[in-house]
C-alpha positions as CSV (number, residue, x, y, z in Angstrom):
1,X,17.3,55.2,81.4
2,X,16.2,53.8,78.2
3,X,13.2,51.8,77.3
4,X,12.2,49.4,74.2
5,X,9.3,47.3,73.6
6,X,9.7,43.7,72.9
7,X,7.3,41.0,72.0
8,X,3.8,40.9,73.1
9,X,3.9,37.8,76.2
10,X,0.3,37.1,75.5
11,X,0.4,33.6,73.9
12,X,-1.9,33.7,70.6
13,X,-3.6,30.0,70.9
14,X,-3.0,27.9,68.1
15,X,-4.9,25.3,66.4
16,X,-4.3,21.9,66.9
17,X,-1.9,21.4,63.7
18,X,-1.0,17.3,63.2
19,X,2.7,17.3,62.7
20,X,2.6,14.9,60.6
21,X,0.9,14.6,56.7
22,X,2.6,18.4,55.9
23,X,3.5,18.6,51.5
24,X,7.4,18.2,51.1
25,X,8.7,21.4,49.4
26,X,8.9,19.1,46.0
27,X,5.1,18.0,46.4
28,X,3.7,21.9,47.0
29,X,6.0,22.9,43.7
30,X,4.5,20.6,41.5
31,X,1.2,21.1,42.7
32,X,2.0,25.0,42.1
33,X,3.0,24.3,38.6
34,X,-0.2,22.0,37.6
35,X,-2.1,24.8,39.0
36,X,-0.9,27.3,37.1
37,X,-0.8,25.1,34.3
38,X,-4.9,24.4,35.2
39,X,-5.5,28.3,35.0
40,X,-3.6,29.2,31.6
41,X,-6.1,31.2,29.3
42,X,-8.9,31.4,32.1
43,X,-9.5,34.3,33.7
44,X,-9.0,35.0,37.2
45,X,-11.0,36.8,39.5
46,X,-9.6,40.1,41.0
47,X,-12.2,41.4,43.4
48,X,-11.7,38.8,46.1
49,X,-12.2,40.6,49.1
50,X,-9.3,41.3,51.3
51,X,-8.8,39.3,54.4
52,X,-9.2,40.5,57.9
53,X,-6.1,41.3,60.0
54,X,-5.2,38.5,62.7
55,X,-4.8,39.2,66.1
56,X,-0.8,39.0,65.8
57,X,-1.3,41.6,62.7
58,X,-3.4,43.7,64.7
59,X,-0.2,44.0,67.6
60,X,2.4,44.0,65.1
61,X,0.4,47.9,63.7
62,X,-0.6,49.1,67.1
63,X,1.6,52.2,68.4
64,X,3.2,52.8,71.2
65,X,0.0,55.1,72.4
66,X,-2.5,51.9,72.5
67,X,-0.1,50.4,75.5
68,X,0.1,51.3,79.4
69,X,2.7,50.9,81.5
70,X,1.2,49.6,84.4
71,X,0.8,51.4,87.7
72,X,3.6,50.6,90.4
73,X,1.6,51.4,93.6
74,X,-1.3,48.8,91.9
75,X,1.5,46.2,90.8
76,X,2.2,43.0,93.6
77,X,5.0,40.9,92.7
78,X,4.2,37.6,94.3
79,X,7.7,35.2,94.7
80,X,7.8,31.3,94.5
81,X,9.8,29.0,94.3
82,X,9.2,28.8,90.3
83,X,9.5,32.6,89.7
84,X,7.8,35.9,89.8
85,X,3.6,36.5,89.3
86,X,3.0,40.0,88.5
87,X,-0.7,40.8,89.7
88,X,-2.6,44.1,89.1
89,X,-4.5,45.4,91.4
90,X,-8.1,47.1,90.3
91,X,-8.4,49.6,93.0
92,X,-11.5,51.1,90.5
93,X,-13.4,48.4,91.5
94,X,-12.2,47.4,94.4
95,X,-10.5,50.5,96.4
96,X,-11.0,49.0,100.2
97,X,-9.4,45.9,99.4
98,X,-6.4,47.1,97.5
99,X,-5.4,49.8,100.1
100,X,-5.8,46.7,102.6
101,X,-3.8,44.5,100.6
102,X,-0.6,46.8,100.0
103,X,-1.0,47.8,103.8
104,X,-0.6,43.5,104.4
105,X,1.9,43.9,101.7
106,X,4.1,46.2,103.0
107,X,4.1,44.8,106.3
108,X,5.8,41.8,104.7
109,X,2.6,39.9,105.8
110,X,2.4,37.2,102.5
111,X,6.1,36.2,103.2
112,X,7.0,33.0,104.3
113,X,2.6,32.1,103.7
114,X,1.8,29.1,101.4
115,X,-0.4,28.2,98.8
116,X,-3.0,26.4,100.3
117,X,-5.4,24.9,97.7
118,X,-5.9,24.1,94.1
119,X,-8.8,22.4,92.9
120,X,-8.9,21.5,89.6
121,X,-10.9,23.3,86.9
122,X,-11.7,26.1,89.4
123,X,-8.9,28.1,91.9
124,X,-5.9,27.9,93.3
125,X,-5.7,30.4,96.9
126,X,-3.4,31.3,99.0
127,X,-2.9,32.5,103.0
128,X,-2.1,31.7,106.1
129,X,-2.4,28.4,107.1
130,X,-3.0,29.2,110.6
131,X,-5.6,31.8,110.0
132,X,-8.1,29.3,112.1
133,X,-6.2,29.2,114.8
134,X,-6.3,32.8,117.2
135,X,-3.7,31.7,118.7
136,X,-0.9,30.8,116.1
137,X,-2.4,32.9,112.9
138,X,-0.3,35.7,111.5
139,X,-1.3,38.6,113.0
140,X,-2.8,41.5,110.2
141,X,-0.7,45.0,112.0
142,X,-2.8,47.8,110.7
143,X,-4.5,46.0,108.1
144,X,-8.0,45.6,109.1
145,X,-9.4,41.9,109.4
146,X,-13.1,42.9,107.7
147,X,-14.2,44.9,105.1
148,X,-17.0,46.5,103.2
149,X,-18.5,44.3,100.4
150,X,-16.8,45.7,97.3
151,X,-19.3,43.1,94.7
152,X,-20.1,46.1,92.4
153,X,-19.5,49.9,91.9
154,X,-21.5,52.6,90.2
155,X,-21.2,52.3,86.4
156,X,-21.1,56.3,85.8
157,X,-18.1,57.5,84.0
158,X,-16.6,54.2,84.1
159,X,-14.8,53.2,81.1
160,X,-16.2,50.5,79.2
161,X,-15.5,48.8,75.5
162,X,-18.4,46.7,75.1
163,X,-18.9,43.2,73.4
164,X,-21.0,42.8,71.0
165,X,-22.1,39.3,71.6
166,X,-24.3,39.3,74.5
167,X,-23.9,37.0,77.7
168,X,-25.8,34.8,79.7
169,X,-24.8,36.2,83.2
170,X,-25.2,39.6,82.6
171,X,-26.8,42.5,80.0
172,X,-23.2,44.0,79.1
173,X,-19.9,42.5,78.9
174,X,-16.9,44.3,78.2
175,X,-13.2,45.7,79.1
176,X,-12.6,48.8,82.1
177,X,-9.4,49.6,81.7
178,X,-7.6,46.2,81.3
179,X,-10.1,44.0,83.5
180,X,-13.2,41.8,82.5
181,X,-15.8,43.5,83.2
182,X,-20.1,43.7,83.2
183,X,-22.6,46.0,83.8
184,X,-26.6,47.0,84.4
185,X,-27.5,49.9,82.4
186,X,-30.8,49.4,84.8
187,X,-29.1,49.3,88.1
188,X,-26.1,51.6,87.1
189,X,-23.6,48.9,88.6
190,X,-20.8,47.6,87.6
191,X,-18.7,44.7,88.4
192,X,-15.4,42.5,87.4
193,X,-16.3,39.2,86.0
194,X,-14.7,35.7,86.8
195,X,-12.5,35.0,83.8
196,X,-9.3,33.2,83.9
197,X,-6.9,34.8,86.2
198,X,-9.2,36.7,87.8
199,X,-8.3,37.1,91.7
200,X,-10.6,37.6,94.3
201,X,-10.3,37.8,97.6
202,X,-11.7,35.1,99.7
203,X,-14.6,35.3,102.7
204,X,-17.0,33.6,104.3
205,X,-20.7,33.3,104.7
206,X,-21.1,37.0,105.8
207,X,-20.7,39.4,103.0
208,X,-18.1,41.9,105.1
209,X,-16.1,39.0,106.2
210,X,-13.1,39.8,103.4
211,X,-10.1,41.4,104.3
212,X,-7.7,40.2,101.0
213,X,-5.4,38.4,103.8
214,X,-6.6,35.2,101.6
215,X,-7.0,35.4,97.9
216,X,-7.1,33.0,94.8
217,X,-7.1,33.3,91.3
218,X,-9.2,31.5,88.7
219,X,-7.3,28.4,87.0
220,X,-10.4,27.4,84.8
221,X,-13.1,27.6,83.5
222,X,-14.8,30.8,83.5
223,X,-16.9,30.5,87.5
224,X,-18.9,33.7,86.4
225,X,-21.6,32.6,89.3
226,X,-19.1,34.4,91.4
227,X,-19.4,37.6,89.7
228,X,-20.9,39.6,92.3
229,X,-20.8,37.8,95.4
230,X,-17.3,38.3,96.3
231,X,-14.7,40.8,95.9
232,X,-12.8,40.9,92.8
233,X,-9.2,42.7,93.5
234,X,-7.3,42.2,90.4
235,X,-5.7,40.3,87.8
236,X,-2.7,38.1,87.5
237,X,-0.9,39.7,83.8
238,X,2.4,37.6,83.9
239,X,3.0,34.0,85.6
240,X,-0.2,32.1,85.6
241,X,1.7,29.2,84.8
242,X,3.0,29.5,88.5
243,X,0.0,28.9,89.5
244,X,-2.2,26.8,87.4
245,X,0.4,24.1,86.9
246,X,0.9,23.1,90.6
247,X,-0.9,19.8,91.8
248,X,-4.2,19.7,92.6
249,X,-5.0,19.1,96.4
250,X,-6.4,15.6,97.3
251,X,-8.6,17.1,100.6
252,X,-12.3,18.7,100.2
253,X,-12.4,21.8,97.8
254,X,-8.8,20.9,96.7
255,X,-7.2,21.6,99.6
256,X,-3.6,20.2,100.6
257,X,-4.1,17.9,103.2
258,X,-0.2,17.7,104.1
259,X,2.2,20.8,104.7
260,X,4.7,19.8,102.8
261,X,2.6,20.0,99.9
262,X,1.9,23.4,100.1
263,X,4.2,25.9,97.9
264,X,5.7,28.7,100.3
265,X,5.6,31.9,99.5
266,X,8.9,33.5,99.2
267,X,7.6,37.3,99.2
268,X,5.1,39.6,97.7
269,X,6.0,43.0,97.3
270,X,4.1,46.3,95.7
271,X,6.3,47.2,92.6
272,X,6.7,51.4,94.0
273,X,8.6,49.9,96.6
274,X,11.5,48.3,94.4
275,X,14.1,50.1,92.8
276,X,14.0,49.9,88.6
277,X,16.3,47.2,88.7
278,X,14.4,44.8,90.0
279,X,10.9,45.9,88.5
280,X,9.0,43.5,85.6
281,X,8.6,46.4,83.3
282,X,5.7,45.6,81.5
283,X,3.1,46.9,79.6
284,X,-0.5,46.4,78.6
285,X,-2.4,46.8,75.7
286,X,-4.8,49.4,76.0
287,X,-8.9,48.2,76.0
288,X,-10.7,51.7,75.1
289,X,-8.5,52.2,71.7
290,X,-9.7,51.3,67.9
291,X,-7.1,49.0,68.5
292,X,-8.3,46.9,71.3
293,X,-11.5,46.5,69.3
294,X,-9.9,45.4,66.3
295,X,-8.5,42.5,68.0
296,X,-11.8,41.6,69.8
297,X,-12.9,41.6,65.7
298,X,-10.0,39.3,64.8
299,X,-11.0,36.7,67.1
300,X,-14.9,36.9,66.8
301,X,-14.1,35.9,63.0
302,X,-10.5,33.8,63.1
303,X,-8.9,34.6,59.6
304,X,-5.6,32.1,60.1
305,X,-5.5,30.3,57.4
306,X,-6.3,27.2,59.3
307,X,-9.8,28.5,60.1
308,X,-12.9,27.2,58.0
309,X,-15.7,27.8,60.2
310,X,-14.8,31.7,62.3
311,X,-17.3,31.9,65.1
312,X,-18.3,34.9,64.3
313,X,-19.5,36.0,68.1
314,X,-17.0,35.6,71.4
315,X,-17.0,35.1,75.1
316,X,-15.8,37.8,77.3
317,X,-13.6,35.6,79.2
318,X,-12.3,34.5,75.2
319,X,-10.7,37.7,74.5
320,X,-7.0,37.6,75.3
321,X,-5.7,41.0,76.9
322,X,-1.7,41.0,75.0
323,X,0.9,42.0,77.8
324,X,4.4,43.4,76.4
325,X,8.1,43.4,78.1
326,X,10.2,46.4,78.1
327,X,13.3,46.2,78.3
328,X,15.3,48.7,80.4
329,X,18.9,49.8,79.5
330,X,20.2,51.9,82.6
């Protein structure tokens, strides 16, 4: 079995170009030639300084040793209708409720379960739409139906490429290991941080009232007043499309108020449990190499051409982590 690297999946934002008002070929030749004709005998200047790399430079140098291959027991492929969502589970931060959620998994418990709710601007979630109900809600098997608070973990020897921007929610933003992430040098805790396609796992008033039987992913705008008040279990790395395009629900919160609104879930699987065939072989780009922090450079200070103004600073939830394809010859 062979492997090759294709295109990074990440999609580099672009400005918003007008399509219209471009130079014809003929127009940018003759301004060429006046221009040159405008600097004969004067003498140009040589030491202007180089420009910085973009973030699609910065990919097309990296090697193969700034990318991971993600891990297969931490991998759920979630099936709808539309295609496959590849999430990644971050049992570093959040070990109780990714051994629960590949136990649910494995038990096939997600399959034939809907998507429940999608409020605009905020989450979409997903479950058992008779989890209210004792008498007709799937039942959880082994999986138990309450866990430990996972908001935070001990900072020590956690890896951590930190931003060097600041934030308003807490004293040290950065990257562990592929995931959004802040930190308390006071405290010593650590914690995943609400960024687009985040996914938490939903609970209820009383802090040990998660299991990860219900979870949603963030669709908007950064909700970083979550950030530790609710367990964080991963990251969705391929097909948020799948879930941030679906209609918004018309009840409270963004609920769907009709079943036939909601979009089934066909089945979620944990990637160790497919054969090779039928695995997304992807990879990630690594967030403790030289790397990784010259991208977050390239977009603190935007060097496309288009560019006037670069920021010069960046959000956390700004910084784009690039996912590649492999492809696999057998």
């Amino acid at each position: 079995m062979t492997m090759r690297s294709e295109p990074t999946l990440v999609e580099i934002d672009q400005p918003p170009l007008a399509r219209s008002g471009k130079p014809k070929a003929g127009a940018l030749l003759s301004m060429a030639i006046g221009l040159g004709m405008s600097l004969a005998g004067v003498a140009v200047a040589t030491d202007t300084p180089a420009k910085k790399p973009t973030m699609q430079q910065v990919l097309d140098a990296s090697s193969s040793a700034d990318w991971r291959t993600l891990d297969a027991d931490n991998t759920l492929y979630m099936e709808l209708p539309g295609g496959r969502v590849v999430i990644e589970l971050a049992a570093a931060f959040a070990p109780l409720h990714a051994a629960n959620i590949r136990t649910l998994v494995k038990q096939k418990y997600f399959d034939g379960l809907a998507i429940l709710r999608v409020q605009d601007n905020f989450v979409s979630q997903w479950g058992d739409p008779n989890a209210e109900d004792p008498k007709t809600a799937r039942a959880l098997g082994e999986a138990k139906a309450s866990l430990a608070a996972e908001f935070s973990r001990p900072a020590k020897d956690l890896p951590f490429t930190v931003l060097p921007d600041g934030d308003l929610y807490a004293p040290e933003v950065g990257f562990s290991n592929g995931f959004p992430a802040a930190r308390d040098p006071k405290t010593g805790e650590a914690w995943l941080a609400h960024c687009y396609a985040t996914v938490g796992a939903g609970r209820n008033n009383e802090p040990e009232s998660g299991s990860g039987a219900e979870l949603y992913v963030v669709i908007g705008h950064a909700p970083r007043q979550l950030d530790r008040n609710i367990a964080t279990v991963g990251r969705v790395v391929k097909g948020m499309e799948l879930l941030a395009a679906l209609p918004r629900g018309t009840g409270a919160a963004g609920f769907y108020e009709k079943d036939q609104a909601k979009l089934p879930i066909t089945a979620v699987r944990l990637a160790a449990d497919l054969p090779q065939k039928d695995r997304s072989h992807l990879q990630i780009l690594r967030t403790d190499t030289a790397t990784f922090t010259a991208l977050i450079e390239s977009r603190r200070n935007r060097s496309d051409d288009w560019y006037i103004h670069p920021a010069g600073k960046i959000d956390l939830c700004n910084v784009p982590i690039p996912v590649r394809e492999q492809k696999v010859e057998m």
